[in-house]
C-alpha positions as CSV (number, residue, x, y, z in Angstrom):
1,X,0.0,0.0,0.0
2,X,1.7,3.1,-1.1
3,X,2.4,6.0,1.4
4,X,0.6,9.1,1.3
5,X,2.2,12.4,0.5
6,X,1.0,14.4,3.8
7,X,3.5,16.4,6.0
8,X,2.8,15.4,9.6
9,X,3.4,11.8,11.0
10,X,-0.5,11.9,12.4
11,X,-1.6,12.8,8.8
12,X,0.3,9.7,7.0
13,X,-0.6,7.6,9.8
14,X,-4.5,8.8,9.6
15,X,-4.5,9.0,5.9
16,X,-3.0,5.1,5.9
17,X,-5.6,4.3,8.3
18,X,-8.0,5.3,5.5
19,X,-6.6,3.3,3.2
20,X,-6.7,0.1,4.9
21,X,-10.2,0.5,5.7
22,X,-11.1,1.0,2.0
23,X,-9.1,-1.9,1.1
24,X,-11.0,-4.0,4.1
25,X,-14.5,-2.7,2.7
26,X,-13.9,-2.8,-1.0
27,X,-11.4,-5.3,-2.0
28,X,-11.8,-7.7,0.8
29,X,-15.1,-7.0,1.7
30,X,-14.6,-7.1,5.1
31,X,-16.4,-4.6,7.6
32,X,-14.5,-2.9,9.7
33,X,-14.7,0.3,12.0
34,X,-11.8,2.2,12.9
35,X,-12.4,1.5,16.2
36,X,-11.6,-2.0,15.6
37,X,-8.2,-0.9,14.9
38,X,-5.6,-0.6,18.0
39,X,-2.8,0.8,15.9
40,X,-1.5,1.2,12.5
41,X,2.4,2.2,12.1
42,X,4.9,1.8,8.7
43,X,8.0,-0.1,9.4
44,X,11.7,0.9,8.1
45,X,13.1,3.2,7.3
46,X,11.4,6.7,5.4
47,X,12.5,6.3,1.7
48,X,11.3,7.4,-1.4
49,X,12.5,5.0,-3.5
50,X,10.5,2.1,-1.5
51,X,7.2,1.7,0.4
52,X,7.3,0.9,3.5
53,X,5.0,-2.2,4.9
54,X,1.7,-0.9,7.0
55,X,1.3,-3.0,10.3
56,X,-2.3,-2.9,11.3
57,X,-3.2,-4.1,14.9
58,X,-6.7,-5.0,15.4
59,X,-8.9,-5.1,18.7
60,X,-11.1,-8.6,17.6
61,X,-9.0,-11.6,16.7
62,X,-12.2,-13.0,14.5
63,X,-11.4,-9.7,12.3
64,X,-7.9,-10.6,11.7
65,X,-9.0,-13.5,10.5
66,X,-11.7,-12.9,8.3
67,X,-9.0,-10.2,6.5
68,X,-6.4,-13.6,5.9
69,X,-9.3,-15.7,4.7
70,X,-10.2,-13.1,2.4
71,X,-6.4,-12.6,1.5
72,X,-6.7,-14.1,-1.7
73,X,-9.3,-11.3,-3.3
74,X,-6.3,-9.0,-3.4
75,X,-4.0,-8.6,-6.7
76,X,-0.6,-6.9,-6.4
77,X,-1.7,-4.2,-8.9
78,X,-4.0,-3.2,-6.2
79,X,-1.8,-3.1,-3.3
80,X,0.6,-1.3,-5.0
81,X,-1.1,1.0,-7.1
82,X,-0.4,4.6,-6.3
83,X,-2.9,6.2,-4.1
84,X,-5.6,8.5,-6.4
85,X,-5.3,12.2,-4.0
């Protein structure tokens, strides 16, 4: 999932957060709130040349697993596609 283009951490990390809940809704047509999520952080280091991978911590276990059962629905054209501002 590419990285968004804001200036503040709290923006990238709130506009990531909106980006794995579209994902969730649309590809893998999983509901989820955002206050199902605990946290949501990028790894590694900041580079422009690479995307860093999203870590996602979710509140219900049953969640985390209805997203890897639905796993499958995704394409890498979709996961790396760059995010439409």
């Amino acid at each position: 999932m590419p990285e968004a283009k804001e200036i503040t951490k709290e923006a990238v990390k709130k506009a990531d957060l909106k980006e794995f809940l579209k994902v969730c809704t649309d590809v893998l047509e999983v509901a989820i709130e955002e206050e199902e999520i605990k946290t949501n952080y990028r790894i590694g280091k900041n580079d422009k040349n690479k995307t860093r991978p999203l870590v996602v911590t979710l509140t219900d276990a049953g969640k985390k697993r209805e997203i890897f059962t639905n796993l499958h629905k995704l394409s890498d054209e979709e996961i790396t596609a760059p995010r439409k501002e």
